[in-house]
N, C-alpha and C positions, 0 to 999 in steps of 0.2 A: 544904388551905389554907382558913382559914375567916375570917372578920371578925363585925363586933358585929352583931346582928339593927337593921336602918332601922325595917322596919312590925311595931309587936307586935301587929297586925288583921289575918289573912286575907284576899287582896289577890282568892283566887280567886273567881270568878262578878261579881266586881262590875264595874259599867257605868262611863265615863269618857268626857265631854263632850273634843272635839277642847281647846278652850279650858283646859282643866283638865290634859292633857299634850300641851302643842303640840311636843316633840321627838319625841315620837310618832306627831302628826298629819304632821309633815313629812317624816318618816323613808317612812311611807306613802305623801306625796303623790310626793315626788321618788324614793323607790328608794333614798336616801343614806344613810349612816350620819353623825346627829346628835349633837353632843357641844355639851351646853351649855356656857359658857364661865363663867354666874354659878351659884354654886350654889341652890338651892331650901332655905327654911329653913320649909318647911310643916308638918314632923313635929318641928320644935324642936331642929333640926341639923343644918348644912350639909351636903346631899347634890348631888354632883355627880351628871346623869342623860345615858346614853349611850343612842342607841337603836338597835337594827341591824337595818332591814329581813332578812326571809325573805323570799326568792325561787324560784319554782318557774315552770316553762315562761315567766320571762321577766317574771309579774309578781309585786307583792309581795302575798304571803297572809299575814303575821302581820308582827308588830313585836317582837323580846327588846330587853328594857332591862337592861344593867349601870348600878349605883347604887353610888357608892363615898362613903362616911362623911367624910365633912375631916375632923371632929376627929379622927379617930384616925391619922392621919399618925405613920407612922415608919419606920426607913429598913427595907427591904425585904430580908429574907434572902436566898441565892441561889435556895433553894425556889421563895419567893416571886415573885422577878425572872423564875424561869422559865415558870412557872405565869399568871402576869401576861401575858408576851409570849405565848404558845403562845394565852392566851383571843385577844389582839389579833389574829392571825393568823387562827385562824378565824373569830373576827367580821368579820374583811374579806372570808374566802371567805366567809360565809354571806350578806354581804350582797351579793357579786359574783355566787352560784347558784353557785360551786363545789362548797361543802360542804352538804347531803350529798352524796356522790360519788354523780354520776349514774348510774343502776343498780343502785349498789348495795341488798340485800337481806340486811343483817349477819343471821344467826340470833341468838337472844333470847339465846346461852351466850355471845354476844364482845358482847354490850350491856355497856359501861364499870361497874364497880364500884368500890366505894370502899378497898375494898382492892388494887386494880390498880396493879402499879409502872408507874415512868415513867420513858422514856427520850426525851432530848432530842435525834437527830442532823442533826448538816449533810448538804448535799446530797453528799457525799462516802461520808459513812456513818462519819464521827467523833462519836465519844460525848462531846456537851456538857456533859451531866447526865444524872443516873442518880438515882431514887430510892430510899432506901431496901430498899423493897420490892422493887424493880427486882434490885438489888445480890444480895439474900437468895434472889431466885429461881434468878437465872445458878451462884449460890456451887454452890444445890442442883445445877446441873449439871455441876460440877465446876470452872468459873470460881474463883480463889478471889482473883488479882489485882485492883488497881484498873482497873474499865473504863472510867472517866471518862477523856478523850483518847486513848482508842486509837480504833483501827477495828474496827468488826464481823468484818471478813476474819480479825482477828488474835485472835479468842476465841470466835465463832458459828458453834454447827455448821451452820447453814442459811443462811449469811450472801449466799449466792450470787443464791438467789431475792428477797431481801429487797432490797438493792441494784440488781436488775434493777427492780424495782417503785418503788425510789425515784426510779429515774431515768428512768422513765416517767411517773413522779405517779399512779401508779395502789395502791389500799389494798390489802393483803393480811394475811391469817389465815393462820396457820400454825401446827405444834407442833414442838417437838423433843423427843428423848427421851436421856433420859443417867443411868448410875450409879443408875438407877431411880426415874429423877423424869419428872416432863414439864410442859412449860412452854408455857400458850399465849399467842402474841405478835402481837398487830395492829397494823400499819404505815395510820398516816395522813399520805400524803404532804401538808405546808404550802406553797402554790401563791400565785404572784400573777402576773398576769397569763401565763400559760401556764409561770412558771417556776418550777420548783422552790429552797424556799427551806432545804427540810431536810422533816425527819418526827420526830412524833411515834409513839412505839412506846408500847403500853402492853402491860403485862408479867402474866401471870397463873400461879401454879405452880397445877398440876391435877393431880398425882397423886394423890391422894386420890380425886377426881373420875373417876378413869381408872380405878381400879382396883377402886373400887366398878361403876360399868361392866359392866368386865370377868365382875365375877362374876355381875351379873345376865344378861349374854352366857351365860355357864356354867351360872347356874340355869337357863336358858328350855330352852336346846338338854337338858338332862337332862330338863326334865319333855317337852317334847318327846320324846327318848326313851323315858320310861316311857308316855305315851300310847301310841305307836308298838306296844312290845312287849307292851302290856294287849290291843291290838286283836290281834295277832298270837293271843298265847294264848285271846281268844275268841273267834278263827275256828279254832284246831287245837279247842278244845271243843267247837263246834260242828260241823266234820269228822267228829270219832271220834261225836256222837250219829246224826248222819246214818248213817252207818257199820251204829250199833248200830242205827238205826230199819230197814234192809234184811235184817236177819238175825231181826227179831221177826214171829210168826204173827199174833200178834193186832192187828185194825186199833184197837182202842180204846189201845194202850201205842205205838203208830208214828204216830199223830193228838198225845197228847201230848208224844212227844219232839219231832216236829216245830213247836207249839208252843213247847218250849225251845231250840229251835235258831232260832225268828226274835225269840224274846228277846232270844237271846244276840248275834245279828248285827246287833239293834237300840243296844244297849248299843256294839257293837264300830264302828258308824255312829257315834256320837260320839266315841269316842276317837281315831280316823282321822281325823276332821277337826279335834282338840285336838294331835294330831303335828304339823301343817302349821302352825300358828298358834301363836306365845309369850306372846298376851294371857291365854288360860283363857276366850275367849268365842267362842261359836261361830255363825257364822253360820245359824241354825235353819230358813230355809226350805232352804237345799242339803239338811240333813240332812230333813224333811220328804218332799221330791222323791221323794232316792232311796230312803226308807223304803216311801213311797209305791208304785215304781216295784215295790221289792221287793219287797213283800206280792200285787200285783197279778200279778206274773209265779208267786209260789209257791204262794199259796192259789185263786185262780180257777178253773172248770171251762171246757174251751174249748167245752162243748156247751151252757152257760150264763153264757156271758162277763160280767164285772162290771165296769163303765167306772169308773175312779175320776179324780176330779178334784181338784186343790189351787188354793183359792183366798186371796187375802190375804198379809198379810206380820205376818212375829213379829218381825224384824230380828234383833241381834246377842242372843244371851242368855249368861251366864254360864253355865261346865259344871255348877254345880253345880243349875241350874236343866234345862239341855239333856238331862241322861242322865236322870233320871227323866221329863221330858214325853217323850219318844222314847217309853218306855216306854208312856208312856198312849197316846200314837200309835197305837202297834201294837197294842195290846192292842183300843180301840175299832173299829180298820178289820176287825181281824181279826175279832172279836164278829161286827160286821156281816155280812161276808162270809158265815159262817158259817151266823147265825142268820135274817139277812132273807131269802136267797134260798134255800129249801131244793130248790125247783122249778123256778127260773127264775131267768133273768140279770135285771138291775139297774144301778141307778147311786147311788155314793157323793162325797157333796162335803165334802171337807173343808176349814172354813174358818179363816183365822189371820186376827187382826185385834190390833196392837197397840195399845195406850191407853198413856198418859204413865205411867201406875203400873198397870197391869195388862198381862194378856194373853187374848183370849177362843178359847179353842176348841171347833169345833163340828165333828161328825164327824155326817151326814144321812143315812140311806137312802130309797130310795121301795121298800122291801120288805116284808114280811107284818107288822111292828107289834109290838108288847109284848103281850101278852094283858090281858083284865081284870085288875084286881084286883094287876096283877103292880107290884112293890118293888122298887125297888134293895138294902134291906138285906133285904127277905127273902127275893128269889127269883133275885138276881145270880148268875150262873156262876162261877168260878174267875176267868176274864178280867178279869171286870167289877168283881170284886171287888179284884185287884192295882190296876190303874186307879181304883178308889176310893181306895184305899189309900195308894198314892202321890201323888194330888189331894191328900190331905187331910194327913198326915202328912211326906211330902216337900218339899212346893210350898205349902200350907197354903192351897189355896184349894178348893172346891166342886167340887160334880160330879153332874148333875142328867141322867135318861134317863126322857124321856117319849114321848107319838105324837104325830107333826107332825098341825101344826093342819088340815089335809086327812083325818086320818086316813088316809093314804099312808103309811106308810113310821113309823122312828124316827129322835128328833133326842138325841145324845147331849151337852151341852155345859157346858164345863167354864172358870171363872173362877179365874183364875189372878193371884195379887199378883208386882212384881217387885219385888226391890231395888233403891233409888237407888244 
């Protein structure tokens, strides 16, 4: 239902002297709902001006004004007539504090659209009017009779609850399903003074909306799934190396498998925590923790214990960001481990610090240092070099290893871009 534009100026932000809408000033001062009786010919055509106090815990916090045109007077459709009466009605409850229904908290999916049918009933639960749309939705459920004057009872498959709720005055959401549609339908009971004078239903077909849903329900749980069994299959890889690292003589090929086995359980740490989650984003200090947790119980000697610490927060990262930092993770604690202490225990701090578009991490020892003269591109390990590697090429950020400013120990740290 629409009528001719009053103001062709954007009415929003601007200031107004009480004097300059005094239906407004008194609609505020007393609480009442004002209807001038002369019209206002300020805009060069007779506007009659309504004003309906807003009320909340009792006082009024704003002022809505309906403004209806005189010159365009003409007789009124039934549309019209209904649409007309149903606004007067809740302008009464809005300005008595009825409506909004106290409590209530619609979700943003049953906030009123312009495509929503309309249905008009008495307190009985007789269909006064029905809109178009209204009509087209119920068809879709298999309805195909006129429901205008019958009753709910006699064509709604949920008619029972709907009716319970009318004649409590209380608003209800609901959907049905039918013949492979579904329809969502919110009941706002029309009140005046504690009585029920009927309800407005507005009418929404959603199957389309459901069914798309549905599938993203079935995408998530399958990559969930494929997570799941990726982490599975790289802990049976990891098994069978373990496996072969006990049947090798040599400590130099059972040093490297072991290596490839807390790769692999580093990688298989992120997709376990991508199973449990249908975003694709993982919360990266859990996986930090336990990787942390893991390195410290697998690489450590217990007659030169290495404390390791985690400090800071990365927050949520995408997996596609998660599984290769995992990887530098490991690859730098292990180095350290490795390389700082060849003699003696130690302490490692690693830190995680988010920034609005970045990530910083720093992986610290207080152990024997880098030698002179020593490079990351030309004197890197195997480790040090996958962890470049993946810094740069991966993540496409930096990765820089020098000796703390003490000359204690090395500080390995790595500046990381995220995606918006």
């Amino acid at each position: 239902y629409t009528a001719q534009t009053i103001y062709y100026e954007d009415l929003v932000g601007q200031r107004y002297q009480r004097e300059e809408r005094p239906a407004v000033g008194r609609a505020f001062r007393d609480g009442q709902i004002v209807r001038d009786g002369d019209p206002d010919w300020s805009t060069g055509v007779p506007v009659r001006e309504e004003a309906i106090p807003v009320l909340f815990d009792g006082e009024v916090i704003a002022v809505v004004t309906r403004e209806a045109n005189l010159s365009m007077v003409r007789a009124p459709s039934q549309l019209e007539l209904t649409y007309l009466q149903t606004a007067n009605e809740l302008s009464s409850m809005l300005a008595a504090g009825t409506f909004p229904y106290p409590g209530e908290d619609p979700e943003r999916e049953l906030a009123p659209r312009v495509g929503d049918g309309l249905m008009r009933i008495d307190p009985k639960g007789v269909v006064q009017y029905a809109s178009p749309n209204a009509i087209s939705a119920y068809r879709r459920l298999g309805v195909v009779d006129n429901i205008v004057g019958r009753n709910l009872s006699d064509f709604d498959l949920d008619d029972v609850a709907v009716l319970e709720a009318l004649v409590d005055g209380d608003p209800l959401e609901s959907e049905v399903e039918a013949r492979g549609a579904v329809v969502l339908r919110r009941l706002l009971p029309l009140t005046r003074d504690h009585d029920v004078l009927g309800g407005l239903m507005l009418i929404r077909e959603v199957t389309e909306l459901r069914r798309h849903e549905r599938l993203l329900l079935y995408k998530d749980a399958t990559i969930r799934e494929i997570h799941h069994r990726v982490k599975n299959n790289l802990q049976t890889v990891a098994s069978l190396l373990r496996l072969q690292s006990r049947r090798l003589q040599s400590e130099e090929a059972r040093q490297a498998l072991g290596e490839s086995v807390r790769r692999i359980s580093s990688i298989a740490l992120v997709h376990e925590t991508l199973s449990q989650d249908s975003r694709q984003r993982v919360s990266f200090d859990k996986v930090a923790q336990r990787l942390v947790d893991m390195l410290g119980t697998g690489l450590t000697n217990p007659d030169h214990p290495v404390h390791m610490a985690l400090d800071g927060t990365a927050g949520e990262l995408p997996a596609e960001v998660a599984t290769p930092l995992a990887l530098v993770l490991s690859e730098l604690v292990q180095n350290s481990v490795e390389h700082a202490f060849p003699a003696r225990g130690g302490r490692i701090t690693i830190t995680l610090q988010r920034r609005p578009a970045s990530l910083h991490l720093e992986v610290r020892d207080d152990g024997v240092g880098v030698p002179d003269g020593w490079t990351l591109e030309g004197d890197a390990n195997l480790g040090l070099r996958i962890a470049s590697t993946l810094v740069e090429s991966e993540l496409g950020g930096t990765l820089d290893v020098r000796p703390a400013e003490d000359g204690a120990g090395t500080i390995c740290e790595s500046l990381l871009p995220l995606p918006r």
